[in-house]
C-alpha positions in Angstrom: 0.0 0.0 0.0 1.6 3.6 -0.6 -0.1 6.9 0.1 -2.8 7.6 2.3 -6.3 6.2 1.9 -9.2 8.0 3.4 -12.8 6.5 4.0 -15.5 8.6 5.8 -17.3 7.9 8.7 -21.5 8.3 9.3 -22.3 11.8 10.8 -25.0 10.5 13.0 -25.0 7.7 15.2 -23.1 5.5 17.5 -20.2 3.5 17.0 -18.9 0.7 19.1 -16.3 -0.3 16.7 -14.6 -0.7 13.1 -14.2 -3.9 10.9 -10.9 -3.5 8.9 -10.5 -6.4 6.2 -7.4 -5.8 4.2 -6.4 -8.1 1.0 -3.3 -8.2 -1.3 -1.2 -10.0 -3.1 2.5 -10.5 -3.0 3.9 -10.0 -6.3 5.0 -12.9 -8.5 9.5 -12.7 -8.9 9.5 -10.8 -5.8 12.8 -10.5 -3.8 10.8 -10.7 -0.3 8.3 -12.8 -0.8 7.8 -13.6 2.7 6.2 -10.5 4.3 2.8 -10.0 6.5 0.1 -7.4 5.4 0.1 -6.0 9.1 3.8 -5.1 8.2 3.0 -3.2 5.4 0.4 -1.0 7.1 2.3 2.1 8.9 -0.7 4.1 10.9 -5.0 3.2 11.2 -6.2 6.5 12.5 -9.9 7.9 13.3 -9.5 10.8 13.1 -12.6 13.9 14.1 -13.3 17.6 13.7 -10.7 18.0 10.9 -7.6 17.1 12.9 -8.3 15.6 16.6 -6.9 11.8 16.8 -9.8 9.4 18.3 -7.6 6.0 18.0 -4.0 6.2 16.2 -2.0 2.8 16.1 0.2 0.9 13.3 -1.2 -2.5 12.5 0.9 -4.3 15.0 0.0 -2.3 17.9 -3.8 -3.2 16.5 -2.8 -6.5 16.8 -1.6 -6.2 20.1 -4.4 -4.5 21.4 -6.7 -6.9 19.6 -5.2 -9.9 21.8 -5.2 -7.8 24.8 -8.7 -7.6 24.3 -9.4 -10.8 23.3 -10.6 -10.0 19.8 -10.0 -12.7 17.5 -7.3 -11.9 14.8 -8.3 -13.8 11.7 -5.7 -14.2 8.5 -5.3 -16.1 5.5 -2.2 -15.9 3.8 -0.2 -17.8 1.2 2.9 -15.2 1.5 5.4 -17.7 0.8 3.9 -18.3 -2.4 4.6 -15.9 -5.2 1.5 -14.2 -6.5 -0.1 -16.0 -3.2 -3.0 -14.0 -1.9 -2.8 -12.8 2.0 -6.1 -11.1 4.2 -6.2 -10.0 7.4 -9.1 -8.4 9.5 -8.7 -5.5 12.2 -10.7 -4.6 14.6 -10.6 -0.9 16.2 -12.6 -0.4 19.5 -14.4 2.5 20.8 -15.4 0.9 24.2 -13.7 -1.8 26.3 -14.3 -4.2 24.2 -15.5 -5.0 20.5 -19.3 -4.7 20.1 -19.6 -2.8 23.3 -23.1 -1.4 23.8 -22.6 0.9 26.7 -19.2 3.1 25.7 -19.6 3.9 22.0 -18.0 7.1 20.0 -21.0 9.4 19.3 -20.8 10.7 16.1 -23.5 13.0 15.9 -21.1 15.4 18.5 -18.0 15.2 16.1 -17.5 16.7 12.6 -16.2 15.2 9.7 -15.3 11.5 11.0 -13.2 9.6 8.6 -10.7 6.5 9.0 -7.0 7.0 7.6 -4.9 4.4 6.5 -1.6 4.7 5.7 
């Protein structure tokens, strides 16, 4: 992945969390064929009101959270295989734990909530 990708967020409701499914492919006569999506992603932010940082982490500190939490980190990945195909999910919390119904981000008292991945 290079650049910045941007996705907006609703402008009304509650959210108790974010799905994340990323999918690529290693590319066929590649010198390092052996390499993990998470390692390839450099910063998931949400980001609010133009500039104000909600959650900020690079995919391994995701990952890390995720266990810590006891979210379930799925991935399918051929990447020892040229051309192989590799997915993982993410899962990005807004309360103490994914699909919590009491501590949710409100998005109806931000502006202009969007997800940045780098």
């Amino acid at each position: 992945m290079a650049g910045l990708e941007t996705i907006d967020l609703p402008n009304k409701g509650l959210l108790s969390g974010l799905e994340l499914r990323v999918w690529g492919v290693c590319g066929a006569g590649t010198e390092l064929p052996d390499s993990w999506l998470h390692d390839k992603i450099t910063r998931i932010e949400v980001i609010v009101n133009g500039s104000q940082v909600v959650k900020s982490y690079d995919a391994r500190q995701l990952l890390a959270m995720m266990l810590y939490k006891k979210t379930p980190h799925y991935s399918h990945d051929m990447k020892n295989i040229n051309s192989g195909s590799a997915e993982e999910f993410f899962y990005i919390n807004f309360g103490r734990h994914y699909h919590d119904l009491e501590y949710m981000l409100d998005l109806g008292r931000v502006n202009d909530p969007e997800l940045r991945i780098y």
